[in-house]
C-alpha positions as CSV (number, residue, x, y, z in Angstrom):
1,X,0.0,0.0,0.0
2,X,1.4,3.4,-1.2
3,X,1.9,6.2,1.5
4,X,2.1,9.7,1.2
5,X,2.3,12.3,2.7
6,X,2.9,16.0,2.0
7,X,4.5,18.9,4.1
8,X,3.2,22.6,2.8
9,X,3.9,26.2,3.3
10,X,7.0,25.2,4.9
11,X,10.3,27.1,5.0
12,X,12.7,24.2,3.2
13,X,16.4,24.2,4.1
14,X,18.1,23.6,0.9
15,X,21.5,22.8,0.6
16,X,22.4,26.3,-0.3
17,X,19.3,28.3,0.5
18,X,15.7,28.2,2.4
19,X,12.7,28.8,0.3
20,X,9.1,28.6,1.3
21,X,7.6,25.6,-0.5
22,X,6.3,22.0,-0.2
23,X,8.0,18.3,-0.5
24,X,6.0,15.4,-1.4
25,X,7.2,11.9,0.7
26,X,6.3,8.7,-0.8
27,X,7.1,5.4,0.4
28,X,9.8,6.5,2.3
29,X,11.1,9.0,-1.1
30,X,10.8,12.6,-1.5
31,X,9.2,12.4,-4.7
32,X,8.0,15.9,-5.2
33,X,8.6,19.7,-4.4
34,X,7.7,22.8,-4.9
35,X,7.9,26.9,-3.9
36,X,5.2,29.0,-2.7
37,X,2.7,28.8,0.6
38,X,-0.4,27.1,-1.0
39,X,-1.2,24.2,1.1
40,X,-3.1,21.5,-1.5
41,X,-5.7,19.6,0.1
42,X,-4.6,16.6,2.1
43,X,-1.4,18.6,3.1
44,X,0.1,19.5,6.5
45,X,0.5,22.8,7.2
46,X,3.8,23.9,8.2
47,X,2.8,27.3,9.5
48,X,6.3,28.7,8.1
49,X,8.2,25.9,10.3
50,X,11.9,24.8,9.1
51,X,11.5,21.6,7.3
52,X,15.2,20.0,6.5
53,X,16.9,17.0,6.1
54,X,17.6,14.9,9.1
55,X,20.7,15.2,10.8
56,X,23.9,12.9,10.2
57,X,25.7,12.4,13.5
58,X,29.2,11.4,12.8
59,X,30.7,10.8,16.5
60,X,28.5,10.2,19.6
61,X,29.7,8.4,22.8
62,X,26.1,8.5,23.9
63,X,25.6,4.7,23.5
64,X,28.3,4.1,25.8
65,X,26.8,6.5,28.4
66,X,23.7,4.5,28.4
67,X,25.3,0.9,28.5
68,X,27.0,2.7,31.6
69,X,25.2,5.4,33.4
70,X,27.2,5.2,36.7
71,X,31.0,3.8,37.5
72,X,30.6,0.0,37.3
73,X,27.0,-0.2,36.4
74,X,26.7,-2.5,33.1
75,X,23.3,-1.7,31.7
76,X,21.7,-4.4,29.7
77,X,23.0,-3.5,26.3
78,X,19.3,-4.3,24.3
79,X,17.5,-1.8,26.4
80,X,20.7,0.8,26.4
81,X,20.7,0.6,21.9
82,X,16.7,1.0,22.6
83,X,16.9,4.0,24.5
84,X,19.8,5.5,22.8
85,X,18.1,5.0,19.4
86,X,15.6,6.8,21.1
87,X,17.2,9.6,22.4
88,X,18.9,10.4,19.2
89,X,15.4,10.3,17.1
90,X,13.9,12.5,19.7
91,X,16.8,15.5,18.9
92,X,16.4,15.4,14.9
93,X,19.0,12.7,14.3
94,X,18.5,9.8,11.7
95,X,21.5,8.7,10.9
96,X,24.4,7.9,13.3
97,X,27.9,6.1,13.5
98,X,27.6,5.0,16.5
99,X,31.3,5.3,18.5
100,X,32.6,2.0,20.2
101,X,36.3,2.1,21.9
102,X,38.9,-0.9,20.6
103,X,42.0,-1.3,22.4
104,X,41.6,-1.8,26.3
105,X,44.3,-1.9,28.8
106,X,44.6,-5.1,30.9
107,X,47.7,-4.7,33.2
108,X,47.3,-1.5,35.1
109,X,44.8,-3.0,38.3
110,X,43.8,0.7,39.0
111,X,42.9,2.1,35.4
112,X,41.9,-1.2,33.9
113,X,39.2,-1.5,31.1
114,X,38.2,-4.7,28.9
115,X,36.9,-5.2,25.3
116,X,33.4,-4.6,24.4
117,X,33.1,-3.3,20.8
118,X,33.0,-6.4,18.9
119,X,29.9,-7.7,21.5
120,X,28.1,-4.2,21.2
121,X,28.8,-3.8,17.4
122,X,27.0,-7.4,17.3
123,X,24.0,-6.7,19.4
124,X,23.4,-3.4,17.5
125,X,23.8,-5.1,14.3
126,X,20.7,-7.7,15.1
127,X,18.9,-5.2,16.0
128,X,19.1,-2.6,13.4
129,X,18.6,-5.6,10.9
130,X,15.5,-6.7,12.9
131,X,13.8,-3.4,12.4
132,X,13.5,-2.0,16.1
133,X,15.5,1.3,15.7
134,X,14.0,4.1,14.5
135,X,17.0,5.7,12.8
136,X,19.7,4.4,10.7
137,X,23.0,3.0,12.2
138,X,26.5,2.3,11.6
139,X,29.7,1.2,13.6
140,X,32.1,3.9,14.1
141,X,35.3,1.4,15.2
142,X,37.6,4.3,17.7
143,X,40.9,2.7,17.8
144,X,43.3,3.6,21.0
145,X,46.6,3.2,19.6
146,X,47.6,4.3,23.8
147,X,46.7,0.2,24.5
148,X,47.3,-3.1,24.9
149,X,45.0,-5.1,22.9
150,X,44.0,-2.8,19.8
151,X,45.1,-5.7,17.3
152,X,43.2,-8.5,18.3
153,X,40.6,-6.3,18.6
154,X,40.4,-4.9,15.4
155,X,40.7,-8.7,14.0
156,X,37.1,-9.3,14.7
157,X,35.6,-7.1,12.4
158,X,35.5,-7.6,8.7
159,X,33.9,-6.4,5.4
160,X,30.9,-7.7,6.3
161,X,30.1,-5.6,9.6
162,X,30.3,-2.6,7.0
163,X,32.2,-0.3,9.8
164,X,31.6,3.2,8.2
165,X,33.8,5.0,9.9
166,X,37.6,4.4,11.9
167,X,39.3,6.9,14.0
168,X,42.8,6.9,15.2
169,X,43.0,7.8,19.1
170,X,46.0,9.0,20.6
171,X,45.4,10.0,24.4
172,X,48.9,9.9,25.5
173,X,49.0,12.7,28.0
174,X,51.3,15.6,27.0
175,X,50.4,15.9,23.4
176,X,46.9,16.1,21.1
177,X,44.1,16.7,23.2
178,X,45.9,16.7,26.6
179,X,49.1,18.8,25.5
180,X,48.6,21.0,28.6
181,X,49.2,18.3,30.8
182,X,47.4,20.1,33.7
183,X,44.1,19.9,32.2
184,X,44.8,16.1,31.8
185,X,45.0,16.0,35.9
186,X,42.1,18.0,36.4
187,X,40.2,15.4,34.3
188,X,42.0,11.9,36.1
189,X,42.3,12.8,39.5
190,X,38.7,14.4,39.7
191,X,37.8,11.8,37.9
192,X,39.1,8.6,40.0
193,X,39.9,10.6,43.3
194,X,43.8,9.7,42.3
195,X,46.5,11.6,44.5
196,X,49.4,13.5,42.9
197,X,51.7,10.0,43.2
198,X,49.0,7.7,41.7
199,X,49.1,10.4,38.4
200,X,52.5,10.1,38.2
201,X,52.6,6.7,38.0
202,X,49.8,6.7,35.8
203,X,51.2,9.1,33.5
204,X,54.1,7.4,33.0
205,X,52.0,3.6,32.4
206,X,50.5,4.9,29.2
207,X,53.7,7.0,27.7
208,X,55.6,3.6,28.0
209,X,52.3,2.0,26.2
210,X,52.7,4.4,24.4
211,X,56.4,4.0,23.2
212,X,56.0,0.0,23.1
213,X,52.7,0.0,20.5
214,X,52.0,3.6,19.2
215,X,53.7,3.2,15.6
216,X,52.7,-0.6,15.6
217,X,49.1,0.2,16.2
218,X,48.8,3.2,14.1
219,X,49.5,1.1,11.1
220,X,47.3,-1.7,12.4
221,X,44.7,0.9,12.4
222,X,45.3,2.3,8.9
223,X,45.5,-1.2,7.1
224,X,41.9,-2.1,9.2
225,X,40.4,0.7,7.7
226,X,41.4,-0.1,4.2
227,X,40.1,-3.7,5.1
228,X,36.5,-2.8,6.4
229,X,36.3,0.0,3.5
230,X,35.9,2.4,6.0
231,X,36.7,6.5,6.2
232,X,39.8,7.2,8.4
233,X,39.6,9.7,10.8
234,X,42.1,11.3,12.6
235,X,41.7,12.9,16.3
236,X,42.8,15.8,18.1
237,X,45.2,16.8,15.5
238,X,47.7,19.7,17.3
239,X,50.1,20.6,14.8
240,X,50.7,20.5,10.7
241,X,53.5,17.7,11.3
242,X,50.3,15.6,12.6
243,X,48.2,16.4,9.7
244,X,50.8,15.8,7.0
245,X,51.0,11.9,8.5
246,X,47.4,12.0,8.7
247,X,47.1,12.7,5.0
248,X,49.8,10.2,4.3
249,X,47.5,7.7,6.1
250,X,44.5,8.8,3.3
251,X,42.6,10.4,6.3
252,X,39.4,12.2,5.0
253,X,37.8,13.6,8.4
254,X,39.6,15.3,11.2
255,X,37.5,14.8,14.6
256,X,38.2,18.0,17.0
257,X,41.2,19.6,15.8
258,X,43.0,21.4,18.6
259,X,44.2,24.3,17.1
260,X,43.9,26.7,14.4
261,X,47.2,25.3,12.8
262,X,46.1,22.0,12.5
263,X,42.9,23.0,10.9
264,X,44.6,24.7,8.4
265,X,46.5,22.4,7.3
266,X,43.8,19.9,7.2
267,X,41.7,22.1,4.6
268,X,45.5,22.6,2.9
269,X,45.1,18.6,2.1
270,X,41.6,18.2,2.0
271,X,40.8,17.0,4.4
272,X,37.3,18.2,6.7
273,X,37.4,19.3,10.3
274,X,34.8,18.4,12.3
275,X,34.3,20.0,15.5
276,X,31.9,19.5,18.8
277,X,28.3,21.2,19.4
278,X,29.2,21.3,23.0
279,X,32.1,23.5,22.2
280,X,30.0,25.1,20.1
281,X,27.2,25.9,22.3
282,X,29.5,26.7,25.4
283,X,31.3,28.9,23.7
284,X,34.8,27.0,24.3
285,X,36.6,23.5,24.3
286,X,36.7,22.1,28.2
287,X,40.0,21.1,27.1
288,X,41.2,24.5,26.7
289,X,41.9,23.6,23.1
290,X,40.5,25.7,20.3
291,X,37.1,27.1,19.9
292,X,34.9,25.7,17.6
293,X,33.5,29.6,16.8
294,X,36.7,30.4,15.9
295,X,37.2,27.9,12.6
296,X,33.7,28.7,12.3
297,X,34.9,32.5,11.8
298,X,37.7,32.2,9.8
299,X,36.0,29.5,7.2
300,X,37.3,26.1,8.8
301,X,34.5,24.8,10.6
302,X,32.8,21.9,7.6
303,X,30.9,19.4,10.6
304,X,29.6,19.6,13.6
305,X,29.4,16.6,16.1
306,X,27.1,16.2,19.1
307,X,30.1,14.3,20.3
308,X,28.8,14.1,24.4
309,X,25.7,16.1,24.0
310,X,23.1,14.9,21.3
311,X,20.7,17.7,21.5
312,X,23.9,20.3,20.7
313,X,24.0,19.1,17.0
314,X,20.6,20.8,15.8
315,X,21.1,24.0,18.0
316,X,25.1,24.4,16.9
317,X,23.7,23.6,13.5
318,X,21.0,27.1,14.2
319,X,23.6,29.0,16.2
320,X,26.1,28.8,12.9
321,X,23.5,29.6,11.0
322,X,22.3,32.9,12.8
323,X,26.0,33.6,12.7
324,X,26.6,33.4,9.7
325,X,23.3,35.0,8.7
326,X,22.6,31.6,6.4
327,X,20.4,28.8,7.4
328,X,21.1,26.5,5.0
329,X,24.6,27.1,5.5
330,X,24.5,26.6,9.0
331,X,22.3,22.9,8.6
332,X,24.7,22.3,5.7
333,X,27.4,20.9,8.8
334,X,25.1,18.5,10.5
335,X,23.1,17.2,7.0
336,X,24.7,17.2,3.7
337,X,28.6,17.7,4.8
338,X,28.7,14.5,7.1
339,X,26.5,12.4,4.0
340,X,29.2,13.5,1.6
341,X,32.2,12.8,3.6
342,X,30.9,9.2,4.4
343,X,29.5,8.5,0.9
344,X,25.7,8.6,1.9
345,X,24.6,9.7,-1.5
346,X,21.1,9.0,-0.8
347,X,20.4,11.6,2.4
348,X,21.6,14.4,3.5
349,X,19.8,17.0,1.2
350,X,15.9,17.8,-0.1
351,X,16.5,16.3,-3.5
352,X,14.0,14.6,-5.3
353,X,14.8,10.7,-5.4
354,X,16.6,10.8,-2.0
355,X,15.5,9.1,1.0
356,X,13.0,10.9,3.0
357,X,15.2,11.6,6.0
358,X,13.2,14.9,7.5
359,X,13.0,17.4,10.3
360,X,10.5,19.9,11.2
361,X,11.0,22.5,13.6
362,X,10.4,26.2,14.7
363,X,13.0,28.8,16.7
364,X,12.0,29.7,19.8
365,X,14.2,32.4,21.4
366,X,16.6,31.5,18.8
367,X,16.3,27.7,19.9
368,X,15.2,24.9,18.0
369,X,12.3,23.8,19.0
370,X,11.4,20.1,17.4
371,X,7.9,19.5,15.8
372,X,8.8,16.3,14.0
373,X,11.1,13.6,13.1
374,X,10.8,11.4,9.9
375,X,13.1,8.2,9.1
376,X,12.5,7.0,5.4
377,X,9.0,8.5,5.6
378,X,8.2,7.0,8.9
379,X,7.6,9.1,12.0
380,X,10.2,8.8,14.1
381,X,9.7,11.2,17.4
């Protein structure tokens, strides 16, 4: 049975402008559109409301927050996908690469963490392929090249998991994202109520990981990646010497540049920075590193990540766009430059023939304020 449905008088966000017009959906296609504010019978009335593509969420940790919501509390993993799936659909979001850590560290009894992508990844899998999402998913492999077990990890995946997206990891204190290695012991000792000895000790466990397996596991990363025939990512890129070896490596997507150097040099060899709503939206990195406004300023911002915070994609997506006084330009980050980088041809933009991935919402105070979420036609929150 054929189902249709049309959205009218509604203020479209195309990929390079906003028009008032209508889209025609049919099973699960936009198969229509046009401009002007007639509303033909049997259509829903927009009232003026922002109808754009659905979002296309590159890096979220969210799924592991829900598997564990507290220090050593191990959520049932069905019910944690369910509610994450959820949560995404309920912020605009129908398409994410879901983020799940390989490489763990076994030997240190105070900081020790175990494997769990390859049982996650599985789980998800089944249940994506069952039907009970509402959105679409893939496996975003991050690869800790600061561990012990990254190799063996990466072994069990394969072509056929169809991991979309892999990103090299480097959280060796003192360089990338913790360079000022004061902000590092904020975040562990707060975190784990260490004292100044236990850091030390730490600090110096994973630079000796390091040392032992960096080089080793950054090539066991980049020859994974080519395997799966998934993007590369790089991460937390500090300097140009780091983005020259991560174009050597045939990275396409830098994840959270730290500095207006590095993102520089990753537009200098083509390669896309993406950068974090919740630096966005606060104004600032917590890290101290650079400030997603500022590469959004000088022309070097191209995605935007909810990264920690899924509601932050749609309203950094608005707040770039009411800075740069252009919508579409601003929902360009968060819809048609993740598709593109990922090789989504078929979302991402109000196209005719393309899957009918939709939002519709309204600003209120200058915030989003969601009316509706479609997945292939479907209504998903």
């Amino acid at each position: 049975m054929t189902q249709e449905m049309i959205l009218a008088n509604a203020t479209l966000v195309l990929p390079e402008e906003t028009v008032t017009g209508s889209i025609v959906v049919r099973d699960g296609q936009i198969v229509d559109m046009a401009q002007g504010a007639s509303v033909p019978s049997g259509a829903e009335d927009c009232d003026g409301d922002y109808v754009a593509p659905g979002l296309v969420e590159l890096h979220t940790d969210n799924l592991e927050r829900h598997m564990r919501p507290r220090p050593k509390v191990d959520w049932p993993h069905q019910a944690a996908i369910v509610a994450h799936d959820a949560e995404l659909a309920s912020v605009g979001i129908t398409t994410v690469f879901d983020a799940l850590r390989v490489g763990s560290i076994l030997s240190d009894p105070n900081k020790k963490y175990g494997k769990y992508a390859r049982s996650v990844a599985s789980e998800l899998l089944s249940m994506r392929d069952n039907g009970a999402l509402r959105i679409s998913h893939h496996i975003h492999l991050r690869a800790e090249t600061c561990s012990e077990t990254l190799v063996d990890e990466l072994a069990e995946f394969g072509p056929e998991d169809r991991v979309g997206i892999v990103s090299l990891m480097d959280h060796t204190p003192g360089q990338r994202q913790f360079s000022d290695i004061s902000k590092f012991e904020a975040y562990i000792r707060g975190k784990y109520a260490m004292d100044s000895e236990g850091f030390d000790d730490y600090v110096a466990f994973l630079r000796g990981l390091h040392d032992q397996y960096g080089k080793k596991h950054e090539a066991a990363t980049v020859a994974a990646a080519k395997r799966y025939g998934a993007v590369l990512a790089s991460h937390d890129d500090t300097t140009a010497v780091q983005v020259a070896t991560s174009a050597g490596y045939g990275i396409h997507l830098a994840e959270f540049p730290t500095t207006v150097e590095a993102a520089h040099a990753n537009h200098a060899h083509g390669i896309a920075n993406i950068m974090g709503g919740p630096n966005l939206v606060r104004g600032g990195s917590h890290s101290g590193n650079v400030a997603a406004i500022d590469l959004a300023h000088r022309g070097l911002l191209d995605i935007l990540s909810s990264d920690y915070v899924p509601s932050s994609l749609l309203l950094g997506a608005v707040m770039l766009g009411r800075e740069w006084g252009d919508m579409a330009k601003g929902l360009h980050t968060v819809t048609a430059a993740p598709a593109r980088y990922t090789n989504l041809d078929d979302r991402g933009r109000l196209q005719i023939g393309l899957q009918a991935d939709l939002i519709r919402f309204r600003l209120a105070e200058g915030v989003p304020a969601l009316r509706a979420v479609w997945h292939k036609g479907v209504r998903a929150a």
